[in-house]
Each structure stands twice: as structure tokens, then as C-alpha cells.
C-alpha angles and dihedrals in degrees: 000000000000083000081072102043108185104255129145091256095058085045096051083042086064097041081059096047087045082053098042095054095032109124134179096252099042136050125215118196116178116217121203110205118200144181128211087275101056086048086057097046088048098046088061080082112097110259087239085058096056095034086059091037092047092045103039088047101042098238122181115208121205114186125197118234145163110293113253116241093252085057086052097047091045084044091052099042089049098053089038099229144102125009109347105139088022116102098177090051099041081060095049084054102051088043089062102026091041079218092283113159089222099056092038085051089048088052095045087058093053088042092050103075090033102026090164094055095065106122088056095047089050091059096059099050086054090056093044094045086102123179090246086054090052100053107060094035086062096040094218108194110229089223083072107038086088092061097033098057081044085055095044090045106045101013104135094075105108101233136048080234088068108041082048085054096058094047137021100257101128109235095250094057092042089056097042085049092042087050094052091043100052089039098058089043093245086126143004144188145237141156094297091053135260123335122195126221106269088228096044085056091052092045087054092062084066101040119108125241 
């Protein structure tokens, strides 16, 4: 709701009201949800900003990631489909699902009614994972696609100063792209530099502007 624009204030506004109800048999805890925009919008405060508001108000912050591939097996022997005790095929399906509940969600649907046709049915997800179809399921907000395509394209240099010397991304947008980024789990960094989701680069071949 843009009426309720996530702020400190609004944030501090919701620790009160937790306060304020709290009783002795019952326990409130107030949940902010958020999409790739609102991270945006809340990572224009300075780090030093969220890192007081988060630590003053106690906030606990859950990000959503790609699944690991202990969380895909156990998901896989529980339902009782696709590629459990294949190895081959488990990496076939995180090669075409990244791993993205949502697209791991998307494959089990088409697996629960021909569960031993999965191999089949996960090649045509594959066929139909389009570049259009990436794009919107990731909302990539068109302020970072500069940065995030820097990232994707030059992204084994070590620093954002780099990155910033072989385009013409200016350093504070690269490290408020590279901090959503990294903070949606569409990219993260080692000691080689910065790599980008797989999925996330192929939805940026599809992403306007």
C-alpha cells in the first residue's frame, strides 16, 4: 500500500502498537512483507540508518532464496515425484527451476497428476521458461537493471569500483544494486567478485529498459 510507504517512522509506528497490545498470555509480532520494489525503496536509507533501525528495534529480518539442494531432495522424497534418488536429473531440475520455489512449485503441479512422466514434463517447462516469462516473475526495477546487467557482465572483478571503472554505473547505484541484489538472492559475492542467478541473467535479456 503506497499510502504506507516503508520509513523508519512507520516502522517505529508498528514497534508502539506491538507495545501497546502486548499481554502477558498472548504474544503480537508484527510482519512487514515486502516485494523487490519496497527493498529498493528501503535500501535509499543510508546503511547506517537500517542497521540503527534494525538493531534498536529489534528487527528480524527472513529473506527468501533459492531452495538448497538438501531442502529440494527432502521436498522431492516427501511429495514422491520427479528426481529424488537421481542425481543427473536433480541437477537438470535445478538447472531449469534455479531452484526458485516458485518454479519448483510450477513443475510439481505438472508432476502430480503424471508423476512418471516427469522427465517429459520437465522439458517442457524448460521450453516454455522464456525470457518474457522471467522477467516479471523476478520484478526487476528498471532503476537497477544498469548496474545488474554491469554486475552480470563483468562480474568477476573483485570490487563495485571496478565494476563502476569498466562501465558508466556510478559507485552508489552499483552498491545499492549489488545490496538488493544480494539481498533478494538474485546475486551474491566471493572472493572472485560478484555472480549473478543464472535465472535472474536470463531474465535480464527480457527486462525493459
Amino acid at each position: 500500500d503506497e499510502s504506507h510507504p516503508w520509513n523508519p517512522d512507520w516502522i517505529k509506528a508498528g514497534r508502539n502498537f506491538v507495545h501497546r497490545h502486548r499481554a502477558r498470555e498472548r504474544v503480537i509480532r508484527l510482519v512487514f512483507v515486502g516485494d523487490p520494489l519496497k527493498a529498493w525503496q528501503w535500501l535509499e536509507y543510508p546503511e547506517r540508518v537500517r542497521a540503527q533501525i534494525e538493531s534498536e528495534l529489534g528487527v528480524e529480518r527472513v529473506e527468501l532464496r533459492p531452495w538448497h539442494e538438501t531442502a529440494v531432495r527432502s521436498w522431492l522424497s516427501e511429495v514422491g515425484f520427479g528426481p529424488a534418488g537421481n542425481e543427473a536429473g536433480r541437477g537438470r531440475l535445478s538447472e531449469v527451476t534455479g531452484n526458485w520455489g516458485e518454479r519448483l512449485y510450477r513443475f510439481g503441479d505438472r508432476c502430480r497428476e503424471q508423476a512418471h512422466r516427469w522427465p517429459e514434463l520437465l522439458e517442457e517447462l524448460a521450453r516454455e521458461t522464456e525470457v518474457s516469462t522471467l522477467a516479471p516473475l523476478f520484478e526487476l526495477v528498471p532503476e537497477a537493471l544498469p548496474a545488474l546487467r554491469a554486475l552480470g557482465e563483468i562480474g568477476t572483478l573483485g570490487t563495485l569500483e571496478e565494476v563502476c571503472d569498466h562501465s558508466d554505473i556510478e559507485l552508489q547505484l552499483a552498491r545499492r544494486t549489488a545490496s538488493w541484489a544480494e539481498l533478494l538472492g538474485y546475486a551474491h559475492r566471493d572472493q572472485a567478485g560478484w555472480t549473478i542467478d543464472p535465472l535472474v541473467l536470463r531474465a535480464l535479456e527480457g527486462a525493459t529498459p
